[in-house]
gemmi code that builds the backbone of each chain (N, CA, C; Angstrom):
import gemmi

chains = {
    "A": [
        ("UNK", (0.847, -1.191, 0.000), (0.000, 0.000, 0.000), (0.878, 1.236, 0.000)),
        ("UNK", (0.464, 2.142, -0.936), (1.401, 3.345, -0.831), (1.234, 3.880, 0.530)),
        ("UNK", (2.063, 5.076, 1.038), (2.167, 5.732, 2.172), (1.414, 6.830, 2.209)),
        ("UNK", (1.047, 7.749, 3.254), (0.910, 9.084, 2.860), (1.937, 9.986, 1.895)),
        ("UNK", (0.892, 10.639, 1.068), (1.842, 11.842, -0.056), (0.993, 13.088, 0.497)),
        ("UNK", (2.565, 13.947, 0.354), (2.477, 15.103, -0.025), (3.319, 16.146, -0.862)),
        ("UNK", (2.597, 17.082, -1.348), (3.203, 17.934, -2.422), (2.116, 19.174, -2.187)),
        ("UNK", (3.901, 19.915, -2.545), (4.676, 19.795, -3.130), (5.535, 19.403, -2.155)),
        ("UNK", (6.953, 19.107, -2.255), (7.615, 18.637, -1.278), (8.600, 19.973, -0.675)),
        ("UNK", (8.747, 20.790, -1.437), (9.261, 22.100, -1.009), (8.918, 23.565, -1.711)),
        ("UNK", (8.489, 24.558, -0.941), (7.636, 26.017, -1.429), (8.379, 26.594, -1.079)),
        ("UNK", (8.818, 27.919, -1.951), (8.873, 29.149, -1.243), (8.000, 29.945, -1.992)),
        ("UNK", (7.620, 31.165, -0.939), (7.036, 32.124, -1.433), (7.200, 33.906, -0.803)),
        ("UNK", (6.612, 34.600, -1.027), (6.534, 35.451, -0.209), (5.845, 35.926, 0.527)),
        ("UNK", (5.925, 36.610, 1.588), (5.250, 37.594, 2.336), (3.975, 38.289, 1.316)),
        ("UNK", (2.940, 37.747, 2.345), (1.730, 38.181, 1.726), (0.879, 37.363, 0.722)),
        ("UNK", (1.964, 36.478, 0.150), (1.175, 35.468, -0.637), (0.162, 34.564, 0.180)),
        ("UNK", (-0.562, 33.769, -0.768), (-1.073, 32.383, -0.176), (-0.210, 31.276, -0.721)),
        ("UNK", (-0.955, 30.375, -0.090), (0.090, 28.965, -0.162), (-0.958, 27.389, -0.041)),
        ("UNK", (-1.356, 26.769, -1.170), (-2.308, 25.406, -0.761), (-1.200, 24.069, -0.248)),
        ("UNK", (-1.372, 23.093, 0.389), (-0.488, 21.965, 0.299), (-1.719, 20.886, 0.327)),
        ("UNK", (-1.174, 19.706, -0.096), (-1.926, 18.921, -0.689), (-1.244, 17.613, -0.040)),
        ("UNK", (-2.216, 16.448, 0.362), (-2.385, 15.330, 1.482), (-3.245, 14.065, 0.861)),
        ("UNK", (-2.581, 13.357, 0.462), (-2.949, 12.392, -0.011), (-3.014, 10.941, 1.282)),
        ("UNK", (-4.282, 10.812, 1.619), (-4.090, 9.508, 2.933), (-4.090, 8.202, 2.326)),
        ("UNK", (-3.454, 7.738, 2.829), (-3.437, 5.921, 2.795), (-4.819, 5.307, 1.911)),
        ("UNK", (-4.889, 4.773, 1.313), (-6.139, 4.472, 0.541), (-6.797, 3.493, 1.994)),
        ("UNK", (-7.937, 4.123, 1.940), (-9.184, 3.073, 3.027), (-8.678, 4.178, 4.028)),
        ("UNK", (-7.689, 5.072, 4.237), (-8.176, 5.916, 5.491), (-9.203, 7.153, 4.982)),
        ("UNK", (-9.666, 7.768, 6.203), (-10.440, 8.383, 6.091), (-10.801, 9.928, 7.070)),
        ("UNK", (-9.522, 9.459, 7.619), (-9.220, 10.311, 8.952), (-7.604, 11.306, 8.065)),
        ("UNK", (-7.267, 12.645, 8.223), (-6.360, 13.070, 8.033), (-6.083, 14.852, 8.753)),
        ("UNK", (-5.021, 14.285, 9.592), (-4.653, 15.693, 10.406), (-3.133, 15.904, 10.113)),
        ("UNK", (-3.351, 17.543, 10.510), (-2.245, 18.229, 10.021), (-1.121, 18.896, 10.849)),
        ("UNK", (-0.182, 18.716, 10.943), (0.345, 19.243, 12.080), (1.520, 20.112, 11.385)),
        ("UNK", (1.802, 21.220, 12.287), (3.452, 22.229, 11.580), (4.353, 22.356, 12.453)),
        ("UNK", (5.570, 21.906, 12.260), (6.728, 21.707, 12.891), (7.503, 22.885, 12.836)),
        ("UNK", (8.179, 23.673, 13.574), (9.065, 24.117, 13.211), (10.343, 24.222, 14.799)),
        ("UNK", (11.600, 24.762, 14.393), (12.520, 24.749, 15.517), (12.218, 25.232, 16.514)),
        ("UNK", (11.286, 26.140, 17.185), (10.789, 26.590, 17.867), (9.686, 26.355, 18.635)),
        ("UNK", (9.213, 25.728, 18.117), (7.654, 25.686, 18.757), (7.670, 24.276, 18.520)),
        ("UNK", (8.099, 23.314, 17.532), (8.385, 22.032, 17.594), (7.108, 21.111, 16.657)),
        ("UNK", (6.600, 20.510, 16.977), (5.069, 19.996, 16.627), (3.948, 20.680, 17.045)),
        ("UNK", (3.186, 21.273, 16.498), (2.193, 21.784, 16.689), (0.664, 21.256, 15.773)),
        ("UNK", (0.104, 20.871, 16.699), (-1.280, 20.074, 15.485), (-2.421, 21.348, 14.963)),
        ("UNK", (-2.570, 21.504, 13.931), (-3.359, 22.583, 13.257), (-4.572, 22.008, 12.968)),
        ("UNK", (-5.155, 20.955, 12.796), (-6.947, 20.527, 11.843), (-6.716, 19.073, 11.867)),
        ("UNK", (-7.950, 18.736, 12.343), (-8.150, 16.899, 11.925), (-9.431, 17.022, 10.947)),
        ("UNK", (-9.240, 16.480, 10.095), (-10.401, 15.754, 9.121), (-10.971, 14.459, 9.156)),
        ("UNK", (-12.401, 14.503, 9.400), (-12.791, 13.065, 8.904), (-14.167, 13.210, 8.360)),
        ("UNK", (-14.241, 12.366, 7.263), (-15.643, 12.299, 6.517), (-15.774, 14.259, 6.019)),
        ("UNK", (-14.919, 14.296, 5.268), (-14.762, 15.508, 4.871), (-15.310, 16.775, 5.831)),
        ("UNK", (-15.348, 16.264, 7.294), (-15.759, 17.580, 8.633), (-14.540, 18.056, 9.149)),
        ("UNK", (-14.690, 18.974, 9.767), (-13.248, 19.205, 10.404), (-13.775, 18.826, 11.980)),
        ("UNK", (-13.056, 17.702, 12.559), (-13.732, 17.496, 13.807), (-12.740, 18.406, 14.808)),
        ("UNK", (-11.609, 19.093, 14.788), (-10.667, 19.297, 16.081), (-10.047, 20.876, 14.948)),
        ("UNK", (-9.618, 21.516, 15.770), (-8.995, 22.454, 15.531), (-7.942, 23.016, 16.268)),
        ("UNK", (-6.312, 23.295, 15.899), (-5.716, 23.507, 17.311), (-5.583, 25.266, 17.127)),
        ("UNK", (-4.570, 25.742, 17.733), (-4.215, 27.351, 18.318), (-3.643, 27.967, 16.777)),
        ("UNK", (-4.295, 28.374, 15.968), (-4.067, 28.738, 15.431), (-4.788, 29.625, 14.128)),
        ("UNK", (-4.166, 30.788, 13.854), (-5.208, 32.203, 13.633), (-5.827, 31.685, 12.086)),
        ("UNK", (-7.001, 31.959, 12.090), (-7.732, 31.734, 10.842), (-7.552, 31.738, 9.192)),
        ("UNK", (-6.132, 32.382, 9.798), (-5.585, 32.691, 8.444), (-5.074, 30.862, 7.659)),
        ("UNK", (-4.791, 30.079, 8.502), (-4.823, 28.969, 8.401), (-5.901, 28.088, 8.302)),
        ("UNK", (-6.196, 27.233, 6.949), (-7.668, 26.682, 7.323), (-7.463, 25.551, 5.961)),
        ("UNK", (-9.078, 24.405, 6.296), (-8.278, 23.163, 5.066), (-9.630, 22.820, 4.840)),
        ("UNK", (-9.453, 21.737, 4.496), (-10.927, 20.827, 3.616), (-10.406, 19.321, 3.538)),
        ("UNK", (-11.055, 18.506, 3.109), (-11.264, 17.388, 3.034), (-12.146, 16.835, 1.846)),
        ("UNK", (-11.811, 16.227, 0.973), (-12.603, 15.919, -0.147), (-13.407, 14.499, -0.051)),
        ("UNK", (-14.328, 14.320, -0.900), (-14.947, 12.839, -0.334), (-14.081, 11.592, -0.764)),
        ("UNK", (-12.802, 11.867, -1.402), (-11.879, 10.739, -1.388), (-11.013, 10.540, -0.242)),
        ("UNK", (-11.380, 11.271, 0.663), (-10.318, 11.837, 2.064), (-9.222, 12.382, 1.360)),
        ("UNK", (-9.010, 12.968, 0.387), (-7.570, 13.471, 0.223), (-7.946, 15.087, 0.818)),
        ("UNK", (-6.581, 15.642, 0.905), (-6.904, 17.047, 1.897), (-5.987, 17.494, 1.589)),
        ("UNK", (-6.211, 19.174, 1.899), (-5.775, 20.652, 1.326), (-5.593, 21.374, 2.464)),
        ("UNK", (-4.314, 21.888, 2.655), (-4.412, 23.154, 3.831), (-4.374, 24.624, 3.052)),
        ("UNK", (-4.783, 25.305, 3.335), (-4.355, 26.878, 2.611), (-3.866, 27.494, 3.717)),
        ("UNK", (-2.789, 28.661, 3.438), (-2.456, 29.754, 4.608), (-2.833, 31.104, 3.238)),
        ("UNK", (-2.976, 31.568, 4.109), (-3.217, 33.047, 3.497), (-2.621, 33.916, 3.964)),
        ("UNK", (-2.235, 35.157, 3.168), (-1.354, 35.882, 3.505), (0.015, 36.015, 4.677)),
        ("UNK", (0.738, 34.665, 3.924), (1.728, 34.321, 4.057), (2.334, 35.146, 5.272)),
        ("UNK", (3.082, 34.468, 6.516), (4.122, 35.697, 7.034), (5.318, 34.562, 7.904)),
        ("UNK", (6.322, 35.268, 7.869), (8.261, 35.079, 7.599), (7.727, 34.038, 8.743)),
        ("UNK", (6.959, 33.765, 9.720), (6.934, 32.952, 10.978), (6.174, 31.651, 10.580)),
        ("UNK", (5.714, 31.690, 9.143), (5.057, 30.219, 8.771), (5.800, 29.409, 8.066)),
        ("UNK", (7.020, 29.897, 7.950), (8.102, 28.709, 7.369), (8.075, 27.652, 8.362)),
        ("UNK", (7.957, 26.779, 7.888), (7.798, 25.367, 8.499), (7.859, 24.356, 7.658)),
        ("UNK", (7.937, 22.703, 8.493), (7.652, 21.689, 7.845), (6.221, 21.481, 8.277)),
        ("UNK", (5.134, 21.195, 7.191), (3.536, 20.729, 7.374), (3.932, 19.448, 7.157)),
        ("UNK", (2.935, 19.035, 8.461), (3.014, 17.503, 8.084), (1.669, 16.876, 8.126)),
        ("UNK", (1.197, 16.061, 6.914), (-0.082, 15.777, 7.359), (0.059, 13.992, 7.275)),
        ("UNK", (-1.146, 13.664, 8.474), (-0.856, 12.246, 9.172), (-2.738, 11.312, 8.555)),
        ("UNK", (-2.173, 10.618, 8.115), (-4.176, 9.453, 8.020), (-3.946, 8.229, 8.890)),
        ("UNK", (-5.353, 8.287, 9.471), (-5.426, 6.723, 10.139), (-6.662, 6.534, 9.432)),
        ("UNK", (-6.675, 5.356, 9.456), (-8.323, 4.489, 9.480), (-9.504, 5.129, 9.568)),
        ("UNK", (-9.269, 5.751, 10.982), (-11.089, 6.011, 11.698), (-10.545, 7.077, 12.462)),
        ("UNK", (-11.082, 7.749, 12.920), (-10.957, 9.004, 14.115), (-10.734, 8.769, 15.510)),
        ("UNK", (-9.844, 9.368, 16.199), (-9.769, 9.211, 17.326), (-8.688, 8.820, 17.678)),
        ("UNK", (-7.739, 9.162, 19.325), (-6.427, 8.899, 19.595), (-5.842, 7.467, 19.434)),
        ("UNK", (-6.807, 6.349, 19.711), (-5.879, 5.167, 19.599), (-5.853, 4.523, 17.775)),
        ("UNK", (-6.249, 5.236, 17.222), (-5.933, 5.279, 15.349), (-4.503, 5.141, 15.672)),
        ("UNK", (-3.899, 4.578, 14.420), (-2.252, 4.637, 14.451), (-2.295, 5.842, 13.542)),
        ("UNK", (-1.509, 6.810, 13.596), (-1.585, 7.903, 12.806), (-0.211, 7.705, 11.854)),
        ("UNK", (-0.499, 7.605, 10.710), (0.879, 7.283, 9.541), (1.531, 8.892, 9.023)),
        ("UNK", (2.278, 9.083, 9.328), (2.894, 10.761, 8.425), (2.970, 10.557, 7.021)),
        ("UNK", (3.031, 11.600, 6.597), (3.888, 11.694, 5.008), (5.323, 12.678, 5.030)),
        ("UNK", (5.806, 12.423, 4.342), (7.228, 13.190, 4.499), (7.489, 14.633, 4.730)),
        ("UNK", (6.190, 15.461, 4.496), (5.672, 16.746, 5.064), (6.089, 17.702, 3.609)),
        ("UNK", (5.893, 18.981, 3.509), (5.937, 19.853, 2.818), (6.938, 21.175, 3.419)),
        ("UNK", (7.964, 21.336, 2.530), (8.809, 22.060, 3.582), (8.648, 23.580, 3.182)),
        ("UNK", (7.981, 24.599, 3.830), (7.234, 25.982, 3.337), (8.531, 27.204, 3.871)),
        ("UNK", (8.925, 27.883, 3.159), (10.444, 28.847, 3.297), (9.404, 30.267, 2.890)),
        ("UNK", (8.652, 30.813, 3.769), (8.598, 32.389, 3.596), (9.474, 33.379, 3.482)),
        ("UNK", (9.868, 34.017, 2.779), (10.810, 35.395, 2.360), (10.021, 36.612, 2.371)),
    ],
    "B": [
        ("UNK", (-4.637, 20.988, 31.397), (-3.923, 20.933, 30.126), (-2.656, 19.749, 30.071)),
        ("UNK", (-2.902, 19.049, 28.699), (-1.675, 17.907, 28.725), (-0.027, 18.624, 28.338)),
        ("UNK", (0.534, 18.090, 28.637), (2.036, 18.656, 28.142), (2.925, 17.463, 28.424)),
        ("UNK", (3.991, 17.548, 27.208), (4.904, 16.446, 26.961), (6.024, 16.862, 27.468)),
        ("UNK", (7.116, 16.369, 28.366), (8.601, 17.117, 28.392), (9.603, 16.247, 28.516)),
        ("UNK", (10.192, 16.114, 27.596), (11.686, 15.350, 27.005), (13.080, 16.511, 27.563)),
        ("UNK", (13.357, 15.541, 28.541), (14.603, 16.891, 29.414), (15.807, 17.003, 28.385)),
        ("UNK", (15.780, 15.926, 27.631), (17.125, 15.610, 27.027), (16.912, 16.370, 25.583)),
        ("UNK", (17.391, 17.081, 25.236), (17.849, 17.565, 23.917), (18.511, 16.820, 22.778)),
        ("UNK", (19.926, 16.486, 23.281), (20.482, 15.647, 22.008), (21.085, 14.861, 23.422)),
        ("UNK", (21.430, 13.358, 22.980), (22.252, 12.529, 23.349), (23.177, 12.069, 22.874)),
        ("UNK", (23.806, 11.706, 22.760), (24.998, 10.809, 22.154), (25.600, 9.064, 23.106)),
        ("UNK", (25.468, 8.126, 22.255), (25.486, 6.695, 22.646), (26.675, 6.098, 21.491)),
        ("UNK", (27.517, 5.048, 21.923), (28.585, 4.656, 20.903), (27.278, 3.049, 20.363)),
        ("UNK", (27.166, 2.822, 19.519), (27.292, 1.847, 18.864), (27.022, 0.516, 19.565)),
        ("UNK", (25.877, 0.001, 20.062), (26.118, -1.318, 20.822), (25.786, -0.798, 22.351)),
        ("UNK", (25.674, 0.431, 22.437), (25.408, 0.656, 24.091), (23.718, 0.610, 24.525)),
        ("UNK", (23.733, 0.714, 25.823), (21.805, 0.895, 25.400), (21.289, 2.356, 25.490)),
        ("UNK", (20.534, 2.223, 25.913), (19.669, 3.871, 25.163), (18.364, 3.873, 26.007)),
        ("UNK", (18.354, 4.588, 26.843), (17.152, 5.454, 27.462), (17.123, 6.659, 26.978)),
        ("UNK", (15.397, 6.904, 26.392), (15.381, 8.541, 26.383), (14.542, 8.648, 27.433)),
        ("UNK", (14.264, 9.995, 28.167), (13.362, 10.167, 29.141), (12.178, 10.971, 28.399)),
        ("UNK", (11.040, 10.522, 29.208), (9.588, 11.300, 28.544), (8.475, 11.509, 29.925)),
        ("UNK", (8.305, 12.937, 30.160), (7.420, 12.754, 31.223), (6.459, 13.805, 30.618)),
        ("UNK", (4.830, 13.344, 31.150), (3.808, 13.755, 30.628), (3.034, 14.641, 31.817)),
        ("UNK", (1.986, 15.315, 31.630), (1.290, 15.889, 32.370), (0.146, 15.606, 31.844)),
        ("UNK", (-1.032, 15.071, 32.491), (-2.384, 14.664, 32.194), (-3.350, 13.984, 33.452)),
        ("UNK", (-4.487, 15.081, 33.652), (-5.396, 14.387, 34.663), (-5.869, 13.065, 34.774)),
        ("UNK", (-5.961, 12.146, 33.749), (-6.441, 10.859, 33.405), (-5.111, 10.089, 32.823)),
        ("UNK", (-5.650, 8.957, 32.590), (-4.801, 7.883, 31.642), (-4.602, 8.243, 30.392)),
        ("UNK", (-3.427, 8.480, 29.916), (-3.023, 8.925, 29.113), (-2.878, 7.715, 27.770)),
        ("UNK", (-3.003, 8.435, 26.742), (-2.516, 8.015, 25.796), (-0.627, 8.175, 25.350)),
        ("UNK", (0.159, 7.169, 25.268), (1.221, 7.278, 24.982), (1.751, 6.872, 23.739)),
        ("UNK", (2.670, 7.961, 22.872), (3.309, 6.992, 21.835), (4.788, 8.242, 21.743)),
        ("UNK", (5.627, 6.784, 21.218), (6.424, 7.549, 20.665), (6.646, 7.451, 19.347)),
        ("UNK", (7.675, 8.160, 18.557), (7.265, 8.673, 17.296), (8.927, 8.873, 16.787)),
        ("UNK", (9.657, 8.535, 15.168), (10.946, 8.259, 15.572), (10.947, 9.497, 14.097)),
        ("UNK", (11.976, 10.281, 13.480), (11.524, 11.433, 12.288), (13.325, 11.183, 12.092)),
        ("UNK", (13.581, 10.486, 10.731), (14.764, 10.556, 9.916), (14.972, 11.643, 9.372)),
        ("UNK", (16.381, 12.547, 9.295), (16.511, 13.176, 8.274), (15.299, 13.597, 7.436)),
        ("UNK", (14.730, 14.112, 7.131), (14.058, 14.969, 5.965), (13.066, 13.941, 5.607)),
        ("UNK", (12.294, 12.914, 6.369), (11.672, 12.163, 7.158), (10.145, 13.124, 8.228)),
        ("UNK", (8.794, 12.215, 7.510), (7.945, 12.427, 8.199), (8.236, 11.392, 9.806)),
        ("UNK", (7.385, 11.359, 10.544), (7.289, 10.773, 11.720), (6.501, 9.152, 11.267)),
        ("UNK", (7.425, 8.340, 11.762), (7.233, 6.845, 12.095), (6.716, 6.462, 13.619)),
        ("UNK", (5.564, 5.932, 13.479), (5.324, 5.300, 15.234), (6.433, 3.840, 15.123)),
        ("UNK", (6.444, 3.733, 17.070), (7.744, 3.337, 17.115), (6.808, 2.975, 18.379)),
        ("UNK", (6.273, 2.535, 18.893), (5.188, 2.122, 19.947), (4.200, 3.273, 20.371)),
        ("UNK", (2.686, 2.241, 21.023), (2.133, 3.375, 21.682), (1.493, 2.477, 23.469)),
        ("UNK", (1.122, 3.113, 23.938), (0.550, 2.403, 24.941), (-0.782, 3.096, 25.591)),
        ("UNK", (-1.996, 2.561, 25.822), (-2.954, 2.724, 25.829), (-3.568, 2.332, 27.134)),
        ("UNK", (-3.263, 0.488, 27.596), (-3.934, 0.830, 28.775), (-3.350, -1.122, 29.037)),
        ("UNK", (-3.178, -1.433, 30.356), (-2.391, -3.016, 30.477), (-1.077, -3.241, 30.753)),
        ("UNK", (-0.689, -4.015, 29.930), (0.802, -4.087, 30.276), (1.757, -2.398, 30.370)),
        ("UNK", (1.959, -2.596, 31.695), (2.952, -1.047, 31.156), (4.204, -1.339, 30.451)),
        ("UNK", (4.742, -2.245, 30.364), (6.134, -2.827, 29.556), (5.419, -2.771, 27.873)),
        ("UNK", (5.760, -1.496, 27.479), (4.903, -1.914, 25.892), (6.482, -2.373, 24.275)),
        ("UNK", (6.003, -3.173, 23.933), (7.498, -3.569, 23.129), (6.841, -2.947, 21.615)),
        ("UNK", (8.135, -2.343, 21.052), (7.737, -1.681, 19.418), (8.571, -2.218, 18.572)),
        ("UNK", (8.562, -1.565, 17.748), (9.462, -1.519, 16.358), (10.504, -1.483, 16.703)),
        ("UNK", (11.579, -2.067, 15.407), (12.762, -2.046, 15.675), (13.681, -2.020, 16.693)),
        ("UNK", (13.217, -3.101, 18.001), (14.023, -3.240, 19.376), (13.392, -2.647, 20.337)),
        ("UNK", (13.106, -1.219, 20.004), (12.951, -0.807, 20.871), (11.355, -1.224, 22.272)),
        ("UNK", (11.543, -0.471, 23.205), (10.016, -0.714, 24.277), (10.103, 1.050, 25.014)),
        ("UNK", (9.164, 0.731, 25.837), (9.078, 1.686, 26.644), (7.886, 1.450, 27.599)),
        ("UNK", (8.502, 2.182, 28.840), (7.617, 1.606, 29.895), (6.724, 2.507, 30.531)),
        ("UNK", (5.531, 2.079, 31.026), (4.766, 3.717, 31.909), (4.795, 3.528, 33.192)),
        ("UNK", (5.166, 4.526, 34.351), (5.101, 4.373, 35.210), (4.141, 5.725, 35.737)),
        ("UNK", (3.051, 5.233, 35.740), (2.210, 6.289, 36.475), (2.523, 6.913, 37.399)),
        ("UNK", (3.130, 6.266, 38.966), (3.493, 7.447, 40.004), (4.553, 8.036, 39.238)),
        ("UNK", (5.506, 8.128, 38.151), (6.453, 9.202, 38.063), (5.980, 9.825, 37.202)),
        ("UNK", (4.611, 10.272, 36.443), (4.440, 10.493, 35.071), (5.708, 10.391, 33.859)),
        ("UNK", (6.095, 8.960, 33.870), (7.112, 8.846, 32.945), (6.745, 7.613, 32.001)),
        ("UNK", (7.151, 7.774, 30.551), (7.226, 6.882, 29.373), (8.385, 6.981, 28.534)),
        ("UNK", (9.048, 6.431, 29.685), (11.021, 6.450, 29.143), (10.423, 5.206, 28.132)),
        ("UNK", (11.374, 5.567, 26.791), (11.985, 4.915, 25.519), (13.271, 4.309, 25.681)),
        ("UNK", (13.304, 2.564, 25.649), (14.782, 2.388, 25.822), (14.692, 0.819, 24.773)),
        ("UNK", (16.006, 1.173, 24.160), (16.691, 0.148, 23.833), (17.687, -0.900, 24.189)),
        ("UNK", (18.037, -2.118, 24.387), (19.441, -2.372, 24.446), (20.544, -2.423, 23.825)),
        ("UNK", (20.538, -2.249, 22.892), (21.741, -2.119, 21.643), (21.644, -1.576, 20.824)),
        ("UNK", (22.355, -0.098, 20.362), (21.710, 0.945, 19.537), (22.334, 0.936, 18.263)),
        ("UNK", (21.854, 0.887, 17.224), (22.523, 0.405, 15.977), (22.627, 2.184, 15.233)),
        ("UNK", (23.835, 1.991, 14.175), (24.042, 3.554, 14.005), (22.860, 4.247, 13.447)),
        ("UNK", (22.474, 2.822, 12.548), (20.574, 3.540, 12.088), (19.785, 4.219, 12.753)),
        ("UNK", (19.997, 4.303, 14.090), (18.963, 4.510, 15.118), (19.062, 6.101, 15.214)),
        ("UNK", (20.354, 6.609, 14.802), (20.119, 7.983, 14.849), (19.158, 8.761, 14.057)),
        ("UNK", (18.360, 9.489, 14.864), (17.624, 10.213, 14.273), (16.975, 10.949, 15.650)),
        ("UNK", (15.590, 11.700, 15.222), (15.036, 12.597, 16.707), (13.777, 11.569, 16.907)),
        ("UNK", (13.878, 11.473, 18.284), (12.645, 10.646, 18.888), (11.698, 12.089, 19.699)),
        ("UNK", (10.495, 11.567, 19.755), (9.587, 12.594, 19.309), (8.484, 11.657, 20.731)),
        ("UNK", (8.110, 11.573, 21.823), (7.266, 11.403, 22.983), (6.021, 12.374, 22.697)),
        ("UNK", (4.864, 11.511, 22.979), (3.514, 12.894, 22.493), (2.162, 11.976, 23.053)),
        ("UNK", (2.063, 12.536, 24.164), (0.373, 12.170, 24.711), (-1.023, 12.769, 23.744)),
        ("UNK", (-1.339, 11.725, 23.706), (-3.193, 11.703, 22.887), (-4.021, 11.945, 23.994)),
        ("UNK", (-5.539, 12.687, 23.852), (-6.526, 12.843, 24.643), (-7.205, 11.443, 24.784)),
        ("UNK", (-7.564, 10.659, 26.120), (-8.786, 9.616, 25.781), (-10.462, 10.536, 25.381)),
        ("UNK", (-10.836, 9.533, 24.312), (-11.987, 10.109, 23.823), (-11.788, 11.393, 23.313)),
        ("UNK", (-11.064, 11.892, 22.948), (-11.061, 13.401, 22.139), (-10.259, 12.982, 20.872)),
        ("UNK", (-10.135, 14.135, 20.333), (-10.035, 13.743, 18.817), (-8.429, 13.299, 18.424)),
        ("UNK", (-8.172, 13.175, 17.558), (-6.956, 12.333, 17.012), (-5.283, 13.487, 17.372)),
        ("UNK", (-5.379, 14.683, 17.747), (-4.563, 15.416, 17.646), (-3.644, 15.166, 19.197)),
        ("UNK", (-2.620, 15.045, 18.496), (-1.571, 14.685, 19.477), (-0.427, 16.076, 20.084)),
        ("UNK", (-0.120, 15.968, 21.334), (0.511, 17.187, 21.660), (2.343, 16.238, 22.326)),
        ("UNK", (2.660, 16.961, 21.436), (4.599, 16.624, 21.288), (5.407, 16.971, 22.373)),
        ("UNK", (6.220, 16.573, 22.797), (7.452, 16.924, 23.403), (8.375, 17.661, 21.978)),
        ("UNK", (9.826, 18.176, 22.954), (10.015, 19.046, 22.099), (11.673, 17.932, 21.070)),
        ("UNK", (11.444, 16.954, 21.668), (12.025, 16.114, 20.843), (13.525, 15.654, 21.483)),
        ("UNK", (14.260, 14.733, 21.000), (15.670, 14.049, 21.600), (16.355, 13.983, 20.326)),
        ("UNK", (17.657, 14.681, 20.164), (18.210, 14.316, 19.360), (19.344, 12.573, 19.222)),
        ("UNK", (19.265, 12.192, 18.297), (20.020, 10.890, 19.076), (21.275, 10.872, 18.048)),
        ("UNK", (22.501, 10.976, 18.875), (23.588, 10.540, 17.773), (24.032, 9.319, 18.308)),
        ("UNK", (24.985, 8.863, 17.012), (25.544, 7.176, 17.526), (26.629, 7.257, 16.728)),
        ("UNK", (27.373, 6.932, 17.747), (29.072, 6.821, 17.311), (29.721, 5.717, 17.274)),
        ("UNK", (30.359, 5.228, 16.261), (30.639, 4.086, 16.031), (31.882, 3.511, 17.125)),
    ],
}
model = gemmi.Model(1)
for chain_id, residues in chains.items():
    chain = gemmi.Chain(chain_id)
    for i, (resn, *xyz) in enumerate(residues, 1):
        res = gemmi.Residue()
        res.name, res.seqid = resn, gemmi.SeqId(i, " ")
        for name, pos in zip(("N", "CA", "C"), xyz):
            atom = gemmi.Atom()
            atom.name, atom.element = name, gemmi.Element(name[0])
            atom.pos, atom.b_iso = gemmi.Position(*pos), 0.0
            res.add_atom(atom)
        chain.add_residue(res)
    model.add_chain(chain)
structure = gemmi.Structure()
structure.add_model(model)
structure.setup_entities()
C-alpha cells in the first residue's frame, strides 16, 4: 500500500502570498490531520479531518484553514503568508478518528517564507 | 492541560550501548502514549504506543518503553543501539476520547558513534 503523499515537497514564497499543500491519505483511510513543525515551537497540530468535517482544531489564527474531499484526500491553505510560517507541514491518516488510530505521516511539505 | 517534556535535547550513545530517552507527561487521566521516531528529511514513524495493560509496551525495531504512572514517565529504551537509530525521537500524549490530535514533546536528538 502506498504511504501518505504530499506535495509539493518544497515552497517558497513570499510575504503576503497564499500557499495550498496537498495530502494524499493511505487508501481506506479516512481520517487526516495536520500538524506544523518548526525549531521553535516544535510539533504543533493545526486541523483533523474526517468524513470531509473538520472534527478538532488547534491554536491557530484563521488565516490557516483546510478541507477534506470525499476521497479523504486534503488541502491546507495559509493566506497571507508571514516570515513565521516557514515550516515543515506535516499531514498524518489513520483508518477512523480518534487517539488510539495509528496515525501514519507523510514526508511533510517544507514551506520557506521570504 | 496535557504537556509532553523530554529533558534531554540531544544525546549521544557509541554503537552497541543501550539507550534510554526520558519522557514525562502531564495529564489528569490515563493517558494516551506513543512515541514517534523522524529521519533526516523524514515524516514521523510510530515506534510504539501504549494505551492501557501491560505497562512494559514492546515496538518496532528493538525498541520498548515503559509507563510508570506514580512518576508520570514513558522512558523509551533500547538495548543495543545500531548507528541507524540515529535520528530525533519525538514522545507525544493523545486525549482519551477526544479527537486524534496529538501534543509533542520538544524532541531528543540521538547521535551514535561508532
Amino acid at each position: 500500500k502506498a504511504g501518505v503523499t504530499q506535495t509539493p515537497r518544497y515552497l517558497i514564497k513570499t510575504r503576503g502570498q497564499q500557499v495550498t499543500l496537498s495530502c494524499s491519505p493511505i487508501s481506506g483511510h479516512r481520517s487526516v490531520s495536520w500538524y506544523q513543525q518548526t525549531p521553535g515551537q516544535g510539533l504543533q497540530f493545526l486541523f483533523e479531518y474526517f468524513s470531509e468535517t473538520q472534527r478538532n482544531k488547534g491554536n491557530f489564527p484563521g488565516r490557516f484553514s483546510g478541507r477534506q474531499f470525499s476521497n479523504s484526500r486534503s488541502e491546507m491553505n495559509v493566506s497571507t503568508l508571514e516570515l513565521g510560517d516557514s515550516a515543515l507541514y506535516l499531514c498524518a491518516s489513520s483508518q477512523n478518528a480518534g487517539v488510539q488510530e495509528t496515525q501514519y505521516f507523510g514526508p511533510g511539505t517544507r514551506l520557506l517564507v521570504l | 492541560a496535557q504537556s509532553v517534556t523530554q529533558p534531554d535535547i540531544h544525546i549521544t550513545v557509541s554503537e552497541g550501548a543501550s539507550l534510554e530517552l526520558r519522557c514525562n507527561y502531564s495529564y489528569g487521566a490515563t493517558p494516551y502514549l506513543f512515541w514517534y521516531v523522524q529521519s533526516p528529511g523524514q515524516g514521523l514513524q510510530l515506534l510504539l504506543k501504549y494505551f492501557s495493560g501491560d505497562t512494559l509496551v514492546q515496538g518496532i525495531k528493538g525498541f520498548e518503553a515503559e509507563f510508570k504512572r506514580s512518576q508520570s514517565s514513558f522512558n523509551l529504551r533500547k538495548p543495543s543501539v545500531h548507528w541507524s537509530d540515529a535520528a530525533e525521537y519525538f514522545c507525544a500524549v493523545g486525549v482519551a476520547g477526544g479527537a486524534n490530535n496529538l501534543f509533542f514533546g520538544t524532541g531528543t536528538r540521538l547521535t551514535v558513534i561508532p
